[in-house]
N, CA, C and O atoms as CSV, one atom per row, in Angstrom:
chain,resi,resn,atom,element,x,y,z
A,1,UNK,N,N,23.288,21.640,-7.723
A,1,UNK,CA,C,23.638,21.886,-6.352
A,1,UNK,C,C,22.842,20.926,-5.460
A,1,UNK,O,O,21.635,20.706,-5.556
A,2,UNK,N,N,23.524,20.496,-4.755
A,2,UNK,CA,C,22.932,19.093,-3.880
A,2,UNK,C,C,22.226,19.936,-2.394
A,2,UNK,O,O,22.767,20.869,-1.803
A,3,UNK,N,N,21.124,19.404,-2.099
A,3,UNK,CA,C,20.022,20.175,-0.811
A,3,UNK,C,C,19.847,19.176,-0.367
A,3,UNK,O,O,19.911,18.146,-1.037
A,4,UNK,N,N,19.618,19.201,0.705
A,4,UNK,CA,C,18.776,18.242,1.906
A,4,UNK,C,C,17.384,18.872,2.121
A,4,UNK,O,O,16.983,20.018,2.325
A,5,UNK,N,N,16.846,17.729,2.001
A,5,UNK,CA,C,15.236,17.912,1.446
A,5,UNK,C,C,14.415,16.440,2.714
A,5,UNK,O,O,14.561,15.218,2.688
A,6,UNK,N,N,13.640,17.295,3.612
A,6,UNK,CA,C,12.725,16.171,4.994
A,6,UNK,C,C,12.050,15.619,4.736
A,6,UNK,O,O,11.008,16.271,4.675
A,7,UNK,N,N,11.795,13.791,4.274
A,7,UNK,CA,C,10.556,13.406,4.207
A,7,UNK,C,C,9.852,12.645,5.204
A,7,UNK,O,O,10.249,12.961,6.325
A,8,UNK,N,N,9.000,11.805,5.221
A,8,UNK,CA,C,8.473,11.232,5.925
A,8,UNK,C,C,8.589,9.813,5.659
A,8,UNK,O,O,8.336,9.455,4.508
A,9,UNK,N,N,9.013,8.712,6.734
A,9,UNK,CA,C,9.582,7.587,6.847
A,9,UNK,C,C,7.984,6.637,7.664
A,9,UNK,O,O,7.926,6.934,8.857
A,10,UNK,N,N,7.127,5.911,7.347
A,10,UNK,CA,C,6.832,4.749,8.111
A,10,UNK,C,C,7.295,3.765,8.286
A,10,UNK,O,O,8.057,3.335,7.420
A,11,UNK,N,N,7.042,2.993,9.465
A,11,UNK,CA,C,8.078,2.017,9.701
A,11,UNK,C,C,6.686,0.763,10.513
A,11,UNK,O,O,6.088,0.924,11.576
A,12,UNK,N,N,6.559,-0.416,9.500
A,12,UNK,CA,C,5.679,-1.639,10.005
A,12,UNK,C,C,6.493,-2.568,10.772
A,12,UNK,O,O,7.387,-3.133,10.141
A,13,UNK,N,N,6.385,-2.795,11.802
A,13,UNK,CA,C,7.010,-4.725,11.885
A,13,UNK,C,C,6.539,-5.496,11.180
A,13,UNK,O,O,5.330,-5.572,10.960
A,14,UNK,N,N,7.538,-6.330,10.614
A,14,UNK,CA,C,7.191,-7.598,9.550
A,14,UNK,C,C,7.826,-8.380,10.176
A,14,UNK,O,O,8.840,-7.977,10.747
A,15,UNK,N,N,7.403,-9.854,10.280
A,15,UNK,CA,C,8.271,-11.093,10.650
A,15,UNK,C,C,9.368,-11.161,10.056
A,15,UNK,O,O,9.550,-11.363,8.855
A,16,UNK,N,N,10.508,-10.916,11.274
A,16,UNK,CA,C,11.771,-10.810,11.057
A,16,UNK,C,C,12.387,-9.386,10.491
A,16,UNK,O,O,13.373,-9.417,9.754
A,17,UNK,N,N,11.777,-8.154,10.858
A,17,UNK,CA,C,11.987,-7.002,10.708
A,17,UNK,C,C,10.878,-6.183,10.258
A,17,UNK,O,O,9.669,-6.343,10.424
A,18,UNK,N,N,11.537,-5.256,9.643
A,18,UNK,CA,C,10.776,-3.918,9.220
A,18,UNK,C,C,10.436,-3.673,8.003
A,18,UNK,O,O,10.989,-4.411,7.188
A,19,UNK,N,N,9.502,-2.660,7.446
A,19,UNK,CA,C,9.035,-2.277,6.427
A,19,UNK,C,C,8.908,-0.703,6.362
A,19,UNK,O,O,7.937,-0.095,6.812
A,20,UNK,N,N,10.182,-0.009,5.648
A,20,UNK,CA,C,9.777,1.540,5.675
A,20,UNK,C,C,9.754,1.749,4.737
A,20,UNK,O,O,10.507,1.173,3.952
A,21,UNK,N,N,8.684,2.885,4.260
A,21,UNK,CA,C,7.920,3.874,3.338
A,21,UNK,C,C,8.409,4.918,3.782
A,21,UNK,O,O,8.804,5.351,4.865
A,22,UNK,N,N,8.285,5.346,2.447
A,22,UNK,CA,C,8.438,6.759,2.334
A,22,UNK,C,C,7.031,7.467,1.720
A,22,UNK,O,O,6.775,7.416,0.517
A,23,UNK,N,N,6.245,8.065,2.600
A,23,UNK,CA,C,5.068,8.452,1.570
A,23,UNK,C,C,5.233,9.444,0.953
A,23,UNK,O,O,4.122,9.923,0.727
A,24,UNK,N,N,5.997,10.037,0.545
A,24,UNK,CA,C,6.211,11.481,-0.229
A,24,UNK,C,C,6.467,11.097,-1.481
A,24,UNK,O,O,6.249,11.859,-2.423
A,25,UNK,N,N,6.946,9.904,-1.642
A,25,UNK,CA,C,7.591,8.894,-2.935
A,25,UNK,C,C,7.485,7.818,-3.300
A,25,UNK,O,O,8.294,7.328,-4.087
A,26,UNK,N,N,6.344,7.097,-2.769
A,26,UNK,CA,C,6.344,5.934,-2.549
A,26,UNK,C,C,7.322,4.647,-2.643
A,26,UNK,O,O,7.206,3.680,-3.395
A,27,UNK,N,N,8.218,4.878,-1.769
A,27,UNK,CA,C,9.325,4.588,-2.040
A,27,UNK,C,C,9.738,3.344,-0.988
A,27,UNK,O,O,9.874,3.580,0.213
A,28,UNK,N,N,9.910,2.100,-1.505
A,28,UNK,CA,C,9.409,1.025,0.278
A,28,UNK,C,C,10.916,0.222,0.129
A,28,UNK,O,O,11.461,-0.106,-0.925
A,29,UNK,N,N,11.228,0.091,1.008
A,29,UNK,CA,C,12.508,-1.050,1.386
A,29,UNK,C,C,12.154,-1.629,3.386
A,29,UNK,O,O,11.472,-1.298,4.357
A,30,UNK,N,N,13.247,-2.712,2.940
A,30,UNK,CA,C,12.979,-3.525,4.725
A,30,UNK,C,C,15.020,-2.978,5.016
A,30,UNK,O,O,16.011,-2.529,4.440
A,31,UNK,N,N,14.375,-3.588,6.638
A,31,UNK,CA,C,15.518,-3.666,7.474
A,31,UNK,C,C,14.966,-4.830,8.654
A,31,UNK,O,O,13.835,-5.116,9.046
A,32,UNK,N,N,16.566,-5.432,9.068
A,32,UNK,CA,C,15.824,-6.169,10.595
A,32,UNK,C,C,15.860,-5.056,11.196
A,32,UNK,O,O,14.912,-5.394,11.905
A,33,UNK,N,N,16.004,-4.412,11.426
A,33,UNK,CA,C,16.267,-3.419,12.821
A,33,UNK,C,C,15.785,-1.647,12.184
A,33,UNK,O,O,16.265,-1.062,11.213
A,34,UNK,N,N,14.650,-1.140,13.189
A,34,UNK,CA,C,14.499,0.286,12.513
A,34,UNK,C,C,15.644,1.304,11.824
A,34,UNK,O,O,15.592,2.118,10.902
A,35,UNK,N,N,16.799,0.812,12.814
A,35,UNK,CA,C,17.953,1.533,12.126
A,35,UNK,C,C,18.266,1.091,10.479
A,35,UNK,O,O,18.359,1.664,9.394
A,36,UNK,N,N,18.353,-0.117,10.950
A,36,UNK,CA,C,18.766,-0.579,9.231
A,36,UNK,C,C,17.449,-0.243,8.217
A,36,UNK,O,O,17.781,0.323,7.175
A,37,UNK,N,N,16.300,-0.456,8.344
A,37,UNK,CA,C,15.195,-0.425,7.685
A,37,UNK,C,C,15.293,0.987,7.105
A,37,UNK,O,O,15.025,1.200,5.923
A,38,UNK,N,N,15.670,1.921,7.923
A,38,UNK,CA,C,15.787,3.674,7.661
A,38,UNK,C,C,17.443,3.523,6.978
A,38,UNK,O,O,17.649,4.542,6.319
A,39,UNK,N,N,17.890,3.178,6.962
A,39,UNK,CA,C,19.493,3.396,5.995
A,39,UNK,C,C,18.801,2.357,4.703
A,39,UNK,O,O,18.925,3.148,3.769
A,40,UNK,N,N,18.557,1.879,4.466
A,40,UNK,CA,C,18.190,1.205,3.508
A,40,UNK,C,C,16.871,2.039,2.475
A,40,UNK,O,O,16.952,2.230,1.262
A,41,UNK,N,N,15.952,2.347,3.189
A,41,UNK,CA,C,15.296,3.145,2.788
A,41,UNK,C,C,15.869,4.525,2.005
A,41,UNK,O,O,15.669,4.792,0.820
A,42,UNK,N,N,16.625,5.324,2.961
A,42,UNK,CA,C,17.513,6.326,2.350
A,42,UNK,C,C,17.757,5.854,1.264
A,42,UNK,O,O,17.135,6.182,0.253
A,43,UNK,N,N,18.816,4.902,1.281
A,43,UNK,CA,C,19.677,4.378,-0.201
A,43,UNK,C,C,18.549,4.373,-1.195
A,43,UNK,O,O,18.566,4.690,-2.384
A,44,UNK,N,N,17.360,3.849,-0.278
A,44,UNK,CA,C,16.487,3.740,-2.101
A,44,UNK,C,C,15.849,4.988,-2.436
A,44,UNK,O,O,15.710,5.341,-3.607
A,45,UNK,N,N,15.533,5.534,-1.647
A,45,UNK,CA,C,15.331,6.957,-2.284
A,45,UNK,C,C,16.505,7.983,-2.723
A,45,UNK,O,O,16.214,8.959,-3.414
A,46,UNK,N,N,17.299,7.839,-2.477
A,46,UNK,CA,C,18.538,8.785,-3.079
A,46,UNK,C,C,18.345,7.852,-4.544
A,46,UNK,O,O,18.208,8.608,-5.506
A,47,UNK,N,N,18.304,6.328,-4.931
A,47,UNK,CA,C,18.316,5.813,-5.840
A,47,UNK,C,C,17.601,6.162,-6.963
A,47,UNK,O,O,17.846,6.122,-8.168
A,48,UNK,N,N,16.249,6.665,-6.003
A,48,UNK,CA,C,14.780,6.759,-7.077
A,48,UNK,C,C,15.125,7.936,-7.380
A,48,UNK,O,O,15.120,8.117,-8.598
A,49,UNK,N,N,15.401,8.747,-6.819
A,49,UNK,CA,C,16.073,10.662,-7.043
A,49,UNK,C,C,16.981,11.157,-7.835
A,49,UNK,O,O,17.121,12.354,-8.087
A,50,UNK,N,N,17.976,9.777,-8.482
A,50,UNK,CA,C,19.158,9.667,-9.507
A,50,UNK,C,C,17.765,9.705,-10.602
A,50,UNK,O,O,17.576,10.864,-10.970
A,51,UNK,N,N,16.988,8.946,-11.065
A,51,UNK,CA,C,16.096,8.742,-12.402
A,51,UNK,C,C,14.854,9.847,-12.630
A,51,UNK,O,O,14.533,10.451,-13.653
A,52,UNK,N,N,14.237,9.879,-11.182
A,52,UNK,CA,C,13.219,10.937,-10.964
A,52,UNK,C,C,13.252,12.126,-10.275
A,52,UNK,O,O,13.567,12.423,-9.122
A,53,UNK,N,N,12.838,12.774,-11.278
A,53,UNK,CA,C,13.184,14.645,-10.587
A,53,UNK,C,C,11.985,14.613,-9.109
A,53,UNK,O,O,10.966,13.953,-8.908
A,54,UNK,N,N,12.593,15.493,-8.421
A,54,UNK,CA,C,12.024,15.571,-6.997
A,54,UNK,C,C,10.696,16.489,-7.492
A,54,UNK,O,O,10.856,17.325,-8.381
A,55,UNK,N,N,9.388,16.287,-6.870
A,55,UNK,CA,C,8.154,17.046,-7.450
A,55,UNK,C,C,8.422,18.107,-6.542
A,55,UNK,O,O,8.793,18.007,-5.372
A,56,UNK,N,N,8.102,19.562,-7.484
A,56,UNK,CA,C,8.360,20.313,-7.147
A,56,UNK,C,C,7.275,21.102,-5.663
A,56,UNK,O,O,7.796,22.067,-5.104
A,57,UNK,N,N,6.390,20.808,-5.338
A,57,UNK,CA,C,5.756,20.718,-4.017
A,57,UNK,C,C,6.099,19.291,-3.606
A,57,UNK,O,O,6.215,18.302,-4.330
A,58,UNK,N,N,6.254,19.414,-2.114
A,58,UNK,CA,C,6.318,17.755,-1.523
A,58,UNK,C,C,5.318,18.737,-0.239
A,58,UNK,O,O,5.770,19.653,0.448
A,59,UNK,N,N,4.219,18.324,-0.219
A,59,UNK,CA,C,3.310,18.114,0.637
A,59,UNK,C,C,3.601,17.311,1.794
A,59,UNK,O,O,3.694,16.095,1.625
A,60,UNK,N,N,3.756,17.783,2.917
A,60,UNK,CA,C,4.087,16.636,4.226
A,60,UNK,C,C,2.928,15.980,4.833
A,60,UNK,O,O,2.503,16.576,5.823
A,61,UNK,N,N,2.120,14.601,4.413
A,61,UNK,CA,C,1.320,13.893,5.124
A,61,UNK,C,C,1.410,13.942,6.696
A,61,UNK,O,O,2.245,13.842,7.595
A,62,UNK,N,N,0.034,14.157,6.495
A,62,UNK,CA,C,-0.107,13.695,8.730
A,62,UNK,C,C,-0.997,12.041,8.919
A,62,UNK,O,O,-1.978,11.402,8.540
A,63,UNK,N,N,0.404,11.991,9.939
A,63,UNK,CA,C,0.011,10.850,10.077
A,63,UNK,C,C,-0.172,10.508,11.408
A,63,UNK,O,O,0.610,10.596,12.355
A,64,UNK,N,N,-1.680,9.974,11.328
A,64,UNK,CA,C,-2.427,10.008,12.776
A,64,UNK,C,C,-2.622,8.334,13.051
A,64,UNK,O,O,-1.894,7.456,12.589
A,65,UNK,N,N,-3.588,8.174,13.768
A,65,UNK,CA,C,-3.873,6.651,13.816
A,65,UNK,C,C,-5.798,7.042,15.237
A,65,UNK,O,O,-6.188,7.779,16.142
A,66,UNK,N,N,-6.310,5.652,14.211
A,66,UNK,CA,C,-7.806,6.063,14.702
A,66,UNK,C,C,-8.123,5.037,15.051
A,66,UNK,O,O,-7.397,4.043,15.035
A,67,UNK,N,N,-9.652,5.097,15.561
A,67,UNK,CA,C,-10.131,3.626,16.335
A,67,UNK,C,C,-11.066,3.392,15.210
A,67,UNK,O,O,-11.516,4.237,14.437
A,68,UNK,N,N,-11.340,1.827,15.241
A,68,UNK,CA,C,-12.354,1.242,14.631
A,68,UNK,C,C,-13.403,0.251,15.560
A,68,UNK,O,O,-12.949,-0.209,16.608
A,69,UNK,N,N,-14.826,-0.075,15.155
A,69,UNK,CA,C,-15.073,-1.284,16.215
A,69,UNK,C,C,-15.502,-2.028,15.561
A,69,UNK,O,O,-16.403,-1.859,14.739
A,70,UNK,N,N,-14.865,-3.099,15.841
A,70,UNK,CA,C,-14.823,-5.070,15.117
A,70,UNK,C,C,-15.768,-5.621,15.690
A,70,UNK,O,O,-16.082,-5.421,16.864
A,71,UNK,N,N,-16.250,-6.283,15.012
A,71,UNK,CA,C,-17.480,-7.093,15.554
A,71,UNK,C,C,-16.939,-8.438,15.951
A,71,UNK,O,O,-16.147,-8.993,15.189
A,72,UNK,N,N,-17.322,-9.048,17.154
A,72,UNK,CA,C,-16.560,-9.759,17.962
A,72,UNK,C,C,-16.510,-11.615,16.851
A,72,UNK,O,O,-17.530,-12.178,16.453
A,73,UNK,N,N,-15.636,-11.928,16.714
A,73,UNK,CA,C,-15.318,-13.126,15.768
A,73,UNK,C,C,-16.440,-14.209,16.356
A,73,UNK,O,O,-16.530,-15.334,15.864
């Protein structure tokens, strides 16, 4: 029986587009455009989900963002 199951998508700029992860699966594909980067991504995780059984906890990462201080170049 087929479920819809929420994960979590990051999304980097890379020269000349994007880079999304999936951290629940480590699961990475590009797009130029966030839209495409996230349909592409999908495809590869529905892909990885045909070979590998879904773990039965999926823990949802938090994802924050922090400061650091650089020492001046």
């Amino acid at each position: 029986m087929a479920r819809t199951v929420t994960l979590t998508a990051t999304l980097t700029p890379e020269e000349g587009g994007f880079v999304a992860r999936c951290l629940e699966l480590d699961v990475t594909s590009e797009g130029d455009t966030v839209e495409e980067a996230l349909a592409m991504l999908r495809e590869a995780v529905e892909l990885y989900l045909e070979d590998e059984p879904l773990p039965d906890h999926l823990g949802h990462p938090v994802v924050t963002s922090f400061d650091v201080t650089v020492a001046a170049a």
